[in-house]
N, C-alpha and C positions, 0 to 999 in steps of 0.2 A: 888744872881745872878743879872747880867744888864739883858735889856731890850733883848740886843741881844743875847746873850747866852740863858735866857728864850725861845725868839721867836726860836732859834737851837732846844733845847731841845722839843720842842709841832712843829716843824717841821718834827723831826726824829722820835716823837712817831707816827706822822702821818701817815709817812711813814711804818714805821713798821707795825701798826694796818691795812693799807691797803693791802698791801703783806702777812697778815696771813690772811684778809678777802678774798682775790684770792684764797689762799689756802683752804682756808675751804669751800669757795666754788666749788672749782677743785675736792676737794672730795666728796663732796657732789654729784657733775655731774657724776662722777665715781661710786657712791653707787648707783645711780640712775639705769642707763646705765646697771648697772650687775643683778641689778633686776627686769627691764623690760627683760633681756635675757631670767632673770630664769622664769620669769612670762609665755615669750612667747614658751619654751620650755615645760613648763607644759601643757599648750595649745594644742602644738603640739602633745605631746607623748598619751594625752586622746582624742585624734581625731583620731588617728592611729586606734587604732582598729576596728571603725566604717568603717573607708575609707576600711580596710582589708577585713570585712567582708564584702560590697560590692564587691568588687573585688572577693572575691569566688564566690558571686553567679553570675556575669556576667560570672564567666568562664562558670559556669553551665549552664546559659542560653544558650551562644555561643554555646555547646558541644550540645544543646539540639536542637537548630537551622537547628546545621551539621547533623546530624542524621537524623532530620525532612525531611532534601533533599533528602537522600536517601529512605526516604517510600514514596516519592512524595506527603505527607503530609504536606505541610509547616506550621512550629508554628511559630508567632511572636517572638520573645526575650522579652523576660520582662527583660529590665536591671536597675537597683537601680538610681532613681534620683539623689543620695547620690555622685556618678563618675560625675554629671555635676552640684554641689552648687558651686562650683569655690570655693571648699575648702581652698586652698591658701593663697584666698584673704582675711580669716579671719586670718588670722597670722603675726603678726609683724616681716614680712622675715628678717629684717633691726636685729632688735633685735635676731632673731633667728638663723642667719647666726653669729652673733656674737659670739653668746654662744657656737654654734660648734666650730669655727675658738678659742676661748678660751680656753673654758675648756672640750671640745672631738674632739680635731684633725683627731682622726681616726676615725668615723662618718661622718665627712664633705663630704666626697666624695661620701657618699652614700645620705646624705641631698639633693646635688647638684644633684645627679641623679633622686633623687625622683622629684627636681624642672622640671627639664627636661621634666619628664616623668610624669606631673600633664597636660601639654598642652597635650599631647596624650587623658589618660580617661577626662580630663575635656570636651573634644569636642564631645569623643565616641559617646554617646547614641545618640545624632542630627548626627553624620554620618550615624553611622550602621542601626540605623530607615529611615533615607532617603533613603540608599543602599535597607535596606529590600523592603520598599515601589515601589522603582522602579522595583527592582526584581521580585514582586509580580505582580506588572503592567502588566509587559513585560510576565511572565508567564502564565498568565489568558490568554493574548491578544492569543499566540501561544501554549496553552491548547491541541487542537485537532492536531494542525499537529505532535506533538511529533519530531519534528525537531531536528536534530543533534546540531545545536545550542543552543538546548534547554541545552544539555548533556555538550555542552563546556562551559556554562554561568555556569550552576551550578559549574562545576570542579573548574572554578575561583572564584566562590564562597566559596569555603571549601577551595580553598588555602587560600585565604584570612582571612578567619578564623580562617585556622590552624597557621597564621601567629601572628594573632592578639592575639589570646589563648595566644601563648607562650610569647608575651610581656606582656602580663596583671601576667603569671606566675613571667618573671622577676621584675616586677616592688612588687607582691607580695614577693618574697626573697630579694627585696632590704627594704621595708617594716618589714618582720620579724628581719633584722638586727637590722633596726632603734630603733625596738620594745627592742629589747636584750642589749641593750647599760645599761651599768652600769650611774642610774641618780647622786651616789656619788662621778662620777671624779670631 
């Protein structure tokens, strides 16, 4: 071989070895990428539980709350820190929105509702504790008069409640789906 046919030849292998080096590493980014998914889906599905069982006991508290108004007894809510860690934000959503959108299409839509629906309990407990605290306030303040507005602040109180119950419910059945999802699609 000449000089130039050589220098051909270790140009073309060059080329070649650089376009299987893209390659190998295009999959490599790919191998990567699917198993930060699975990493953060595992993540995901062993925190479920915890977040669940919070969520029952806030209903219990709330429902223990509504009651309390009606004995004119008011008990605080003890609701679970566990609804305001900003659970979320430990999960690689990037990753974990992938592995739904990949390999459980029919999840995705309840993943995205639970996203939704993590700004609702992530804020809860700093609302409903400022609500209660005001209430309590305002309560003591007009204690003796027994005031008719005493009677409508509570009503709106228990709607409110009874409102709030039934999304912490829904957010629970979107939860037990999440739970029930086969992990081998």
């Amino acid at each position: 071989m000449d000089p130039n046919q050589w220098s051909m030849l270790m140009d073309g292998t060059a080329v070649i070895l650089t376009l299987l080096g893209f390659i190998i590493a295009f999959w490599l980014y790919q191998v990567q990428r699917k198993d930060k998914a699975t990493d953060a889906h595992r993540f995901f599905k062993a925190s479920l539980p915890g977040l669940k069982s919070s969520m029952q006991y806030a209903i219990a508290d709330l429902r223990e709350f509504k009651e309390s108004l009606d004995l004119d007894k008011v008990v605080d809510p003890v609701l679970s820190v566990t609804l305001n860690d900003k659970f979320l934000e430990k999960v690689n959503l990037i990753a974990l929105n992938r592995y739904y959108a990949k390999n459980d299409k029919a999840s995705l839509e309840h993943f995205n509702r639970l996203l939704v629906d993590s700004n609702f309990f992530g804020d809860y407990r700093d609302y409903i504790t400022n609500q209660i605290k005001y209430f309590r306030t305002v309560y003591l303040e007009r204690e003796e008069t027994r005031s008719s507005n005493m009677l409508r602040m509570k009503e709106k109180i228990r709607i409110v409640l009874d409102n709030d119950i039934s999304r912490f419910e829904e957010i629970l059945a979107n939860i037990d789906v999440l739970l029930l999802e086969n992990p081998e699609k």
